[in-house]
Structures are given as structure tokens and as C-alpha cells.
C-alpha positions in Angstrom: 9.5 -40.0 -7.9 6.0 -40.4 -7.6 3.2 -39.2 -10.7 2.5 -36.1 -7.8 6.2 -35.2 -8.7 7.1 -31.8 -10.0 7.8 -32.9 -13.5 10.4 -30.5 -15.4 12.7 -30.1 -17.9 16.7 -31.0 -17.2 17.4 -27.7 -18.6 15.1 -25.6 -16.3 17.4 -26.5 -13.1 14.9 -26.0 -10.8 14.6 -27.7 -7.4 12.1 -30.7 -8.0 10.2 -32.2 -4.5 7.3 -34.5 -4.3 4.3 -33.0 -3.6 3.9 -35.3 -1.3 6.6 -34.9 0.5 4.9 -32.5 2.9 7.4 -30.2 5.3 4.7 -29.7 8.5 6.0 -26.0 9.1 5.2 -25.3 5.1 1.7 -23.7 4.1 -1.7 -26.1 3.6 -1.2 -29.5 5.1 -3.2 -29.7 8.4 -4.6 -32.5 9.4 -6.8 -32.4 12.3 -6.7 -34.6 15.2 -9.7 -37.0 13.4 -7.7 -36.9 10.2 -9.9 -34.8 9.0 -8.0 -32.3 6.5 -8.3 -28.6 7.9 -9.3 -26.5 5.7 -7.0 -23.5 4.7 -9.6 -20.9 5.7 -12.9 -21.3 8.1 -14.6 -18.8 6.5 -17.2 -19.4 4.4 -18.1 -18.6 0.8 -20.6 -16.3 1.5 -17.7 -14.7 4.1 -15.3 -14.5 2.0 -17.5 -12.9 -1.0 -19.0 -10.8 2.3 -15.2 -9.7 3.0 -13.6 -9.0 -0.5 -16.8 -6.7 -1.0 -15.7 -4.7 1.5 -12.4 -4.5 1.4 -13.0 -3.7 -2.5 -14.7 -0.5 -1.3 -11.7 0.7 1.2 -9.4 0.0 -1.7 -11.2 2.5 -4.3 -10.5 5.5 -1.4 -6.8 6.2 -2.9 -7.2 6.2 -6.8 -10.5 8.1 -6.3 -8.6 10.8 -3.9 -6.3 11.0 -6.5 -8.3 11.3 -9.9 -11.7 12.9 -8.3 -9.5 16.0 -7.4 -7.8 17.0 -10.8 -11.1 18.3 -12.5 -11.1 21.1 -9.3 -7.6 22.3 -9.2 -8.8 25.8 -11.2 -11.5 26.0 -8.8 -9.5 26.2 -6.3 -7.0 28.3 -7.2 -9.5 30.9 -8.1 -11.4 29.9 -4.6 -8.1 29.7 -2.4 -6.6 33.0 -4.3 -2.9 31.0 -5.0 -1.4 29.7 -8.2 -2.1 26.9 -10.3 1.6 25.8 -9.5 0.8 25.8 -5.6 -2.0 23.7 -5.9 -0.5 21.3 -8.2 2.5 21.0 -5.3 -0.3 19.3 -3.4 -0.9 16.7 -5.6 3.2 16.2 -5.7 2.7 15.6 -1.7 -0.5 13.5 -1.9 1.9 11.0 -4.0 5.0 11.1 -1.8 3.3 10.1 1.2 1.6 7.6 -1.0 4.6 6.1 -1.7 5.9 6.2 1.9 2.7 5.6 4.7 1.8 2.1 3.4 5.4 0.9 4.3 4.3 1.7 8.2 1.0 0.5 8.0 1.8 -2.2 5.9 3.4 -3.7 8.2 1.4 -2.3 10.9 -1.4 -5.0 9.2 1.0 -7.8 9.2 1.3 -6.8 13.2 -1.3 -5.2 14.9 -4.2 -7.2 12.6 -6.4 -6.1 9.4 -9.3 -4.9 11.3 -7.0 -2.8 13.3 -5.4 -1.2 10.5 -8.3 -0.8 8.4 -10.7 1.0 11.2 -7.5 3.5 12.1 -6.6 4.5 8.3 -9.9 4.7 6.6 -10.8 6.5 10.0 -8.2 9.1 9.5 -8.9 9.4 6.0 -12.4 9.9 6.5 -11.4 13.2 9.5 -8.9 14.3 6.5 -11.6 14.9 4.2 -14.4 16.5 6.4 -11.4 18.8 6.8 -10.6 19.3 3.6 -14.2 20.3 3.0 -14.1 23.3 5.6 -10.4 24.3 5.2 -10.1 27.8 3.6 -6.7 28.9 3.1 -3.3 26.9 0.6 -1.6 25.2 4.3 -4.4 23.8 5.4 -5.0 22.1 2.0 -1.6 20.8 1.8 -1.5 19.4 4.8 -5.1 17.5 4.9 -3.9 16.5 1.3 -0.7 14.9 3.4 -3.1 13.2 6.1 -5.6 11.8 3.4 -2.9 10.2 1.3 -1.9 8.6 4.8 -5.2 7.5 5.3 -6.0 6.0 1.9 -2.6 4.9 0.4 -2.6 1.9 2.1 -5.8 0.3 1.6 -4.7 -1.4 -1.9 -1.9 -2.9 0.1 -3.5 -4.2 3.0 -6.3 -5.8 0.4 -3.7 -8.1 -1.0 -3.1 -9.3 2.8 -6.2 -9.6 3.4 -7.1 -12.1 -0.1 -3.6 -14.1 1.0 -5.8 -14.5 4.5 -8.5 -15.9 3.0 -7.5 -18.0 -0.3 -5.8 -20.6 -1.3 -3.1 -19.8 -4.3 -5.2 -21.7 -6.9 -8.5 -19.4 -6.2 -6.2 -16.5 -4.9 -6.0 -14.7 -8.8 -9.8 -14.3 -8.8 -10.4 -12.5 -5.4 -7.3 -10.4 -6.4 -9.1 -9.7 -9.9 -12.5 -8.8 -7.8 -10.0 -6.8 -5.1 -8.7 -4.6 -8.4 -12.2 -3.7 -9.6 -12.7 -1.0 -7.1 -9.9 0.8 -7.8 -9.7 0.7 -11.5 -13.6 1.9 -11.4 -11.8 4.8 -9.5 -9.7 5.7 -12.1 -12.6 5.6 -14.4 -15.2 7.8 -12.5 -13.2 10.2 -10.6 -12.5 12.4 -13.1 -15.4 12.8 -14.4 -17.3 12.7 -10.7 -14.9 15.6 -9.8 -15.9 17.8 -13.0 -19.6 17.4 -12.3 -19.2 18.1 -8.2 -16.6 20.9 -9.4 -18.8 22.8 -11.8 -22.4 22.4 -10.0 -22.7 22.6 -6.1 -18.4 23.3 -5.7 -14.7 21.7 -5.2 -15.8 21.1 -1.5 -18.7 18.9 -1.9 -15.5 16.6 -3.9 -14.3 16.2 -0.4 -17.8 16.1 1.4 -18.9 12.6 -0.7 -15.3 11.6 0.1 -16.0 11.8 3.5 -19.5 10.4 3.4 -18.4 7.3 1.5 -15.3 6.7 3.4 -17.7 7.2 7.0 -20.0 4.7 6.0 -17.0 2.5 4.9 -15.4 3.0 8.4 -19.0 1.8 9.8 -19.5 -1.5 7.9 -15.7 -2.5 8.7 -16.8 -2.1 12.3 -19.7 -4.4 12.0 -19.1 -6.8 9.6 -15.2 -7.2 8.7 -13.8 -10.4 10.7 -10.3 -10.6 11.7 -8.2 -12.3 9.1 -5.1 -12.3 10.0 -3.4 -15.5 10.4 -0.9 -14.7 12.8 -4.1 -13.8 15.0 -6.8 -16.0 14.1 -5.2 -18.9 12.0 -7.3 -20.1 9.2 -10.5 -18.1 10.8 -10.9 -20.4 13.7 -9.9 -19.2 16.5 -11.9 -17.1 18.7 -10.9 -13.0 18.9 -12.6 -10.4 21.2 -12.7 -6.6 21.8 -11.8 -4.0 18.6 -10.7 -7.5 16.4 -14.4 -8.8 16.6 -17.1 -8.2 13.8 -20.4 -8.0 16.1 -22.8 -7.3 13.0 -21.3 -11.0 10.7 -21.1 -13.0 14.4 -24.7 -12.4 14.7 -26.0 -12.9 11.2 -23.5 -16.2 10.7 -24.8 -17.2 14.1 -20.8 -18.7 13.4 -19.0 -19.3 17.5 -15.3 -19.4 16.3 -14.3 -22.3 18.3 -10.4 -23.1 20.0 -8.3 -25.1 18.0 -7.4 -28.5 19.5 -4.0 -29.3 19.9 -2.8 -30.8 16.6 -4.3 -28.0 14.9 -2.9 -25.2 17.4 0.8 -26.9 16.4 -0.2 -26.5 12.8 -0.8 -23.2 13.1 2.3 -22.8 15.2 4.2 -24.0 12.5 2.3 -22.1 9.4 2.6 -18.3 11.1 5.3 -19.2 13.6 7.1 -15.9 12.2 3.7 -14.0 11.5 3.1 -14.6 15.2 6.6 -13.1 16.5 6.3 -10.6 14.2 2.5 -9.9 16.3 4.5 -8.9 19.3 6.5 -6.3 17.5 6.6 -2.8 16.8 5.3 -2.0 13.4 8.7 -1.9 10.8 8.6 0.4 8.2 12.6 -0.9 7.4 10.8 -3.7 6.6 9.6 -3.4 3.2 12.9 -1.7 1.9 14.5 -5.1 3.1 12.3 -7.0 1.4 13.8 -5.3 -1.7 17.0 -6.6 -1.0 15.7 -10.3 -2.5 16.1 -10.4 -6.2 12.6 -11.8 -7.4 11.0 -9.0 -5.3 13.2 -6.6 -6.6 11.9 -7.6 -10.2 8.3 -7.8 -10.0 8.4 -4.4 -8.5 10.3 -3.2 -11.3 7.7 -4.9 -13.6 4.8 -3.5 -11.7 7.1 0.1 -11.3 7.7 0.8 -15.0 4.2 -0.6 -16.0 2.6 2.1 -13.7 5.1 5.0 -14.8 3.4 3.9 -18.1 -0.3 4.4 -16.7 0.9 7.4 -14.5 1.9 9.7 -17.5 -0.9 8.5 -20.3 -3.6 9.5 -17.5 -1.6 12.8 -16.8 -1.4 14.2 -20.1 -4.7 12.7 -21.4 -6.8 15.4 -20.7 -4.2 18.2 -21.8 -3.2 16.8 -25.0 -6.9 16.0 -26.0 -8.1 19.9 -25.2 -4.9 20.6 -27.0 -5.2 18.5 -30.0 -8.9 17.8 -30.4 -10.2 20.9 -28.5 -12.9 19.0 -26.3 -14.1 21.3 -23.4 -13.7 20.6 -19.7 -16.5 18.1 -19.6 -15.2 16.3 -22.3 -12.1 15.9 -21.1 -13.3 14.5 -18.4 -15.5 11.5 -19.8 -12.4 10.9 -22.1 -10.9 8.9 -19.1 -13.4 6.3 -19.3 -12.4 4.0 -21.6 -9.1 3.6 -20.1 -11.1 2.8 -16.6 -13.4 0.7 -18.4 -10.7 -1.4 -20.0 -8.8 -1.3 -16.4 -12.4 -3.1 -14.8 -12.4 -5.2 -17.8 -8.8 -6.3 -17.5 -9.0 -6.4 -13.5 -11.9 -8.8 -13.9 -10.6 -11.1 -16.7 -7.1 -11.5 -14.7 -9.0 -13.8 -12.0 -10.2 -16.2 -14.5 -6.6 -16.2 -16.5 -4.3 -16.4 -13.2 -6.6 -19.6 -11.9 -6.7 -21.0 -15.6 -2.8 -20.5 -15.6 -2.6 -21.8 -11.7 -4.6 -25.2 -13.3 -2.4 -25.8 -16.1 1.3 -25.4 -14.6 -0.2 -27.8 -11.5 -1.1 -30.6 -14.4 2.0 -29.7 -16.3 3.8 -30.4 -13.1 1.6 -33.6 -12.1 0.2 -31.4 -9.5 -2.9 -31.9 -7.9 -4.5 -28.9 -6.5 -5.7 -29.1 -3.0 -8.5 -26.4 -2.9 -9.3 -27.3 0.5 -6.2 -27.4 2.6 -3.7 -24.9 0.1 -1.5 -26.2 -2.1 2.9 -26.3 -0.8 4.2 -23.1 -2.4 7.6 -24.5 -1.6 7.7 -26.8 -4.1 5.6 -25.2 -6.4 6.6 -23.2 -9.1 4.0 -20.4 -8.7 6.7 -17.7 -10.7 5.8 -20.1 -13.7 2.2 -20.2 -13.3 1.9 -16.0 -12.7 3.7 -14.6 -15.4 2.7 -18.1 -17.8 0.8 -15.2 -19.9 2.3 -12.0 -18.9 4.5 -12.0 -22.5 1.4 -11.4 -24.5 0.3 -8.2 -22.1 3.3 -6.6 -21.8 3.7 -7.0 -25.4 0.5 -5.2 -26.7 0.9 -2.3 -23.6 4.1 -1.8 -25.4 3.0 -1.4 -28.7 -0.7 -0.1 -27.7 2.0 2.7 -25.9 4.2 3.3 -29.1 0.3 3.4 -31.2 -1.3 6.3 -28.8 1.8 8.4 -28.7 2.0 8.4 -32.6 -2.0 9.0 -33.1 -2.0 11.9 -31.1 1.0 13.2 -33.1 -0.4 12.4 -36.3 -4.2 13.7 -35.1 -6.2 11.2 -36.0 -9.6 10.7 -35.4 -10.5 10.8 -31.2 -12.0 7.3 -31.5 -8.9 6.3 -32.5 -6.2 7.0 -29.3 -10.0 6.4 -26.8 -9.8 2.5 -28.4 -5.9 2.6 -28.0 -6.5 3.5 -24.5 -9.4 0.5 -23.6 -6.8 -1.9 -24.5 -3.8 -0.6 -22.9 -6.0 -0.4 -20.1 -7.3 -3.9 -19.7 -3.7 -5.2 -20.3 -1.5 -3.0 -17.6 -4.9 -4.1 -15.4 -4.0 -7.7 -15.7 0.1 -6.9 -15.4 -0.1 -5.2 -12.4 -2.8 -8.0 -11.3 0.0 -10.6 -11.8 2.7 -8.8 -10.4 0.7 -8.2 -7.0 -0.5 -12.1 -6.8 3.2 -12.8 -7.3 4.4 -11.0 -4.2 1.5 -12.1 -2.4 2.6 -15.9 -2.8 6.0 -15.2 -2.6 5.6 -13.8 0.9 2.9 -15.6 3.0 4.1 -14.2 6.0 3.9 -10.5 5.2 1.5 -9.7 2.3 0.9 -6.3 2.6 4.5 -5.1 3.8 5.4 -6.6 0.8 2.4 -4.6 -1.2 4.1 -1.7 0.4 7.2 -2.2 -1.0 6.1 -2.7 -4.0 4.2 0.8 -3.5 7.6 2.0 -2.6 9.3 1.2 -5.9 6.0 2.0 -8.3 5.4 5.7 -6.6 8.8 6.8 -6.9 9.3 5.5 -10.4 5.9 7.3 -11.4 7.1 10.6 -9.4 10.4 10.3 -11.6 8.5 9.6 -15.0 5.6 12.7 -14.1 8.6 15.0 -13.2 10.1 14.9 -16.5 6.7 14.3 -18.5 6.4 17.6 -19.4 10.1 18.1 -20.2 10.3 15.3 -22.5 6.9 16.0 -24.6 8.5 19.5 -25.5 12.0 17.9 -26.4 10.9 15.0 -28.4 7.1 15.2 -29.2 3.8 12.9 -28.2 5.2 10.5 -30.4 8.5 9.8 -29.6 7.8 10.3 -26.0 5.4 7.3 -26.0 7.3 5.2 -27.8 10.0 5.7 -25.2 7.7 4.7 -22.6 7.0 1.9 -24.9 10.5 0.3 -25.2 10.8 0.8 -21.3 7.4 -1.5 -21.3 9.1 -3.9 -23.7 12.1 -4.0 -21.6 9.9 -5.5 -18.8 9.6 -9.0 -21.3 13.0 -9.2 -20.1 12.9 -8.7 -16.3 9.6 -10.9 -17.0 11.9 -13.8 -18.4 14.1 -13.9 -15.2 11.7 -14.1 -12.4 10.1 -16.8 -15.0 13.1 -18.6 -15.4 14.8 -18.4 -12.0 12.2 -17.4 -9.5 12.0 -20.9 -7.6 15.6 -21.6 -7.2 15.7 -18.0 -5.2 13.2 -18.9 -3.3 14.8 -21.9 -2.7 18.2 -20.2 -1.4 16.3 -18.3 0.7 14.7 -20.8 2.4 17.5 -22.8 2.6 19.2 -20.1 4.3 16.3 -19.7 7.1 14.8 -16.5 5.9 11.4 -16.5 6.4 9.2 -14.3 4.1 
């Protein structure tokens, strides 16, 4: 075996290959017709900085929908002349089709292409909330709220596609950590840009900045968002026309993208031989419930489902049980969300750094060496290993960070005290959920965002389960004991953690040993 080998322990029983050992259908080893190594993605630095910029900003749309509109629900009820309870069944709808629209477009992504996708959702999302802003009576509000969550909900998802596009697995953890910054800054500012809109010129200009932000989104993905898609374009180099082309970047990159010759064009047949059938098809959205069927996917969801069933319920009751406990006022509540988002954008950045850090280390544990410029062979690398290498230490502190809020609340101690609490827990379930989503990235090159979707599947419908029974559970047991439930449910992930660590690979393995393609 040579020094490149895949160096591991007898006991961890995982498949071992050479490196070198290249299989030319498996991901990052072209070779042009010159010898010349082909790159793993054309587009450039600037590009690339150029496109996970933008897709940052489509990906804030959902958590901002979501949090910007809590701060107005009294408004209106009073405006709309229904109960408190009727409104809040439109926030129970906005999540449902959260948890069910990225599954179709998704896959729709994988198919159709990202610019595609991206110009028809954050389009509809954009209508939904010029409607929302003119609507005057309960149906039409449920309703847009229905088509708005379709528009957004699958923006996070189809980010994640787009970064697996784009980057190689040992730079992919910080373009994922820049990806998460938009949405965690969501989190952090709605609230307490949807008290402020709420209380001064009204509830509807909440839906009229919506609508502005999300047009001017739907504008600059027009001009300057390329095609990624590798099943269309390859590694950014061949030439697209029509809807799929970015007339804006073409002219200020001056960049002609040119036809591959023939070595590369079999390359590429062999690396997205399965994203390219799955081109021709009809958008799936079976297909991410069957990607649910594999057990490693199964268990990062879970990971990334319990996690966010965590986050779900502290930001639900946090501005209930501080006016209840501490007696802030309506403003107040609402800038008491900020230091969980500032912890989530510290923790969203910091997981870019850790995940290539970790990505470096496992590769020179192995006897690795990283190829930034072609992609490194995920088939015979053990990526589980290199994800979740920290993921012990975050869990761990959520967990107890949990178990600590629940039981300073209960024992009302000073504010300052649960607001710290919160910082951390934020930064860490930041860089969890990070992980978890890099993970199923890697794990299926062939259809990132269906697999995002699934993973939406599992986390919305655990969270609608955990906020159904929120209140139920405070009354029965108390803010203490109820976080420290959620707590042991956290801890319990160390364990689901452990598996994927441990035997990850050798699915993967079986899987592709059994010609399933992912």
C-alpha cells in the first residue's frame, strides 16, 4: 500500500483503497487531453465569492418570513378582526409547507438547473408577499402565507446544491459556513425588524420590505447567477444559453464558457452520468423520502432534526417566558433574540474554518493529500470521520447550555444570565446543523439539495411535533424540567453522532457496491 494509502486502525473495519487508485467514473480526477489536471470547478474565486453572496441573500428569505412576522400577529388580529388562535394557524401552515415544498423543488434543482429554480421560487415568493401586503381579510392571509413558505422554504436547500457545485470537499465547510450567515442573521433581526415595522408605519409594510428585498433578489439572480449545475454545465465549462445564462457576470468576466473536448466531455459523462439522466426527468418529490431509506442519511437528519426541535422551542417561548418572568415590554422582547442570532452568525462563521481544519487533519491522519484543484475521491475517503471529528464537544455544551437556560429561567436569575446561555447555545447548534448539512452534501454528490430537502422533511416535522406539545409540557413539568428534557434528547444525539462516525463509510461502501448511485 502506498504512503497515499488510507491509513487505519484494524479495529475500525473500514474499507481501505489507495488514493491513488483512481475509479474514472468517481468525483475529481480529470485529466485533460494535454494532461493537464481539470480543475473541479471553472469558476473563479471572485465567481465563486460573486455566487455564494447571492445565494446567501435568497437563503435569508425563509427564516426572515418566519421570525419577521411574530412581533405583528396582535396587529393583525386587531386589523383582520379574527382571533389570536386563527392567526397563529398561519404560522402552523407556513411550517407544514416548509417541510413539504423543498422536497419538489429540491429536486426540481437537481433537474431542471439552479438558476431555474431559484428565478421561479424566489419569484413566487416575491408575488406572495406584494399580496400579503394588500390582502384584507383571515383566507387571503392563510393562503399567501401557504404560497410564501413555497416560495422561500427551499432556498436553504438549494444553497447547499449550489456550494456542492462549486467546491471541492476540503474548501466545501467554509462556503457552507458563509452560506449559513444569511439565515442565522435572519433569526437575529427579524424579530426585532418586525416590532419596529409593526408598531410605526404597520404589519403590512413587514410584507412590503419582504417583497422589495426578495424583487431585487429575483433581479440580481437574473443578471448575475451562472448556471452551476453539473449535470448541465460540468465543472462551469460548458457553454449554456437562454433563461440558464447570467448576461450581467458574462459581460463583466468577459469569460466565453468554451466546449469540452472529448476526454473531458467523457469525464464529465462519467462524474454526473446519473445527474444527467436524472436532467431529463420529471421533478421527484418521492425522492427525498427514499433517500431516507439509507441509514447514514437517516441519522444525520435525526441529528440535525432533534438539534432544531431544540432551537425551534427556545426561540418560541423566548419572548413569552421573558415578558412573563422578567416583564420586559414588546420592544424588549424583541431585541432579546439577538444574542441567540449573534451567536448563530458567530457559530455559522467559525464552522467553515473548523470543518476545513478537520477536512486537513483526517486527510494527513489518513496519508491523504488533498487535491484542491481537481476534488479529492470521496469514495475512499472517510469524510463521516472528518465532519463530525468535533461535533462531540457541540452537542455536548447545547445539551448542557439547554439543561442551564431551562433551570435559570426557573430559578429567575438575573436576564444577562439565560441572554449569555443563549449566545452559546446558539453558536454551537450553528455549527451542528453546519456539519450535519456538509455531511449530506458529500454523501450525495448527485443530488445535494433533494437530499437538503429531506433533511427539511425530517427537521420540520420533528420541530412541528416538539412546538405542538411546547406549551403542554411547560405547564406539566415546568421551564426547568422541560429544558432539561430537551437537553437529554440533545445528548442522545452523541449517540447517533457515534454511529455515522463509526460506520458511515462501510454504508457507503454497500451502497455503492450495490450500484446505487447518490
Amino acid at each position: 500500500m502506498s504512503r497515499h494509502s488510507i491509513e487505519l486502525s484494524v479495529n475500525d473495519n473500514l474499507p481501505v483503497k489507495d488514493i491513488n487508485d483512481h475509479d474514472p467514473n468517481s468525483i475529481g480526477v480529470p485529466v485533460s487531453e494535454q494532461g493537464v489536471p481539470t480543475p473541479y470547478s471553472q469558476f473563479t474565486k471572485i465567481e465563486k465569492r460573486l455566487i455564494v453572496a447571492l445565494i446567501t441573500f435568497a437563503a435569508t428569505f425563509s427564516p426572515l418570513s418566519s421570525f419577521i412576522f411574530f412581533p405583528a400577529i396582535n396587529a393583525l388580529s386587531s386589523s383582520l378582526q379574527v382571533s389570536v388562535e386563527k392567526i397563529n394557524l398561519t404560522v402552523t401552515s407556513y411550517m407544514i409547507v416548509a417541510g413539504i415544498a423543498p422536497a419538489v423543488i429540491g429536486d426540481m434543482a437537481d433537474t431542471s438547473g439552479r438558476r431555474v429554480a431559484y428565478l421561479t421560487t424566489v419569484g413566487i415568493y416575491c408575488a406572495a408577499n406584494v399580496g400579503l401586503a394588500v390582502q384584507n381579510n383571515w383566507t387571503a392571509l392563510f393562503l399567501l402565507r401557504m404560497l410564501q413558505s413555497a416560495g422561500g422554504a427551499a432556498t436553504i436547500a438549494m444553497g447547499y446544491g449550489v456550494v456542492s457545485d462549486i467546491a471541492t470537499p476540503s474548501e466545501r465547510g467554509g462556503f457552507v459556513g458563509q452560506l449559513l450567515l444569511g439565515p442565522n442573521f435572519a433569526t437575529a433581526i427579524g424579530p426585532l425588524l418586525g416590532g419596529v415595522l409593526a408598531a410605526k408605519p404597520g404589519w403590512r409594510w413587514i410584507f412590503g420590505v419582504l417583497a422589495i428585498a426578495s424583487g431585487t433578489c429575483v433581479l440580481l439572480i437574473a443578471l448575475l447567477l451562472p448556471e452551476t449545475s453539473r449535470s448541465i454545465v460540468g465543472n462551469g465549462s460548458k457553454g449554456v444559453t437562454g433563461l440558464r445564462t447570467a448576461f450581467i457576470l458574462h459581460l463583466i468576466t468577459g469569460k466565453k464558457r468554451k466546449t469540452p473536448t472529448a476526454t473531458e466531455n467523457s469525464h464529465t459523462a462519467g462524474l454526473d452520468r446519473g445527474a444527467s439522466r436524472r436532467c431529463s426527468r420529471i421533478p421527484n418529490p418521492l425522492a427525498s423520502l427514499k433517500m431516507l431509506l439509507a441509514s447514514d442519511t437517516i441519522l444525520i437528519t435525526l441529528i440535525y432534526g432533534i438539534n432544531y426541535t431544540n432551537f425551534s422551542c427556545l426561540q418560541a417561548s423566548l419572548s413569552t417566558l421573558a415578558i412573563d418572568i422578567y416583564r420586559v415590554s414588546q420592544l424588549q422582547a424583541g431585541l432579546i433574540y439577538l444574542p441567540f442570532g449573534i451567536g448563530s452568525c458567530v457559530g455559522a462563521y467559525l464552522s467553515g474554518p473548523i470543518m476545513n481544519h478537520d477536512y486537513r487533519v483526517v486527510a494527513r491522519h489518513c496519508g491523504i493529500t488533498i487535491d484542491a484543484v481537481r476534488g479529492d475521491d470521496m469514495t475512499s475517503f472517510p469524510i463521516e470521520r472528518s465532519r463530525f471529528r468535533t461535533i462531540w464537544f457541540h452537542l455536548g455544551v447545547t445539551a448542557i447550555g439547554t439543561a442551564g437556560y431551562g433551570w435559570s429561567l426557573q430559578l429567575k436569575t438575573h436576564i444577562s444570565v439565560p441572554l449569555v446561555i443563549q449566545f452559546i447555545i446558539g453558536a454551537t447548534l450553528a455549527i451542528t446543523f453546519n456539519f450535519c448539512g456538509t455531511l449530506l452534501v458529500d454523501i450525495h454528490p448527485k443530488s445535494p439539495a433533494a437530499a437538503q430537502a429531506a433533511n427539511n422533511i425530517v427537521r420540520c416535522s420533528l420541530a412541528g411535533v416538539g412546538l405542538a406539545v411546547l406549551d403542554l409540557i411547560l405547564r406539566h413539568l415546568g421551564v426547568g424540567w422541560t429544558f432539561t428534557l430537551l437537553a437529554g434528547l440533545t445528548a442522545a444525539c452523541l449517540g447517533i453522532a457515534w454511529l455515522e462516525w463509526r460506520y458511515g463509510q462501510a454504508w457507503r461502501e454497500s451502497l455503492r457496491a450495490k450500484g446505487i448511485e447518490r
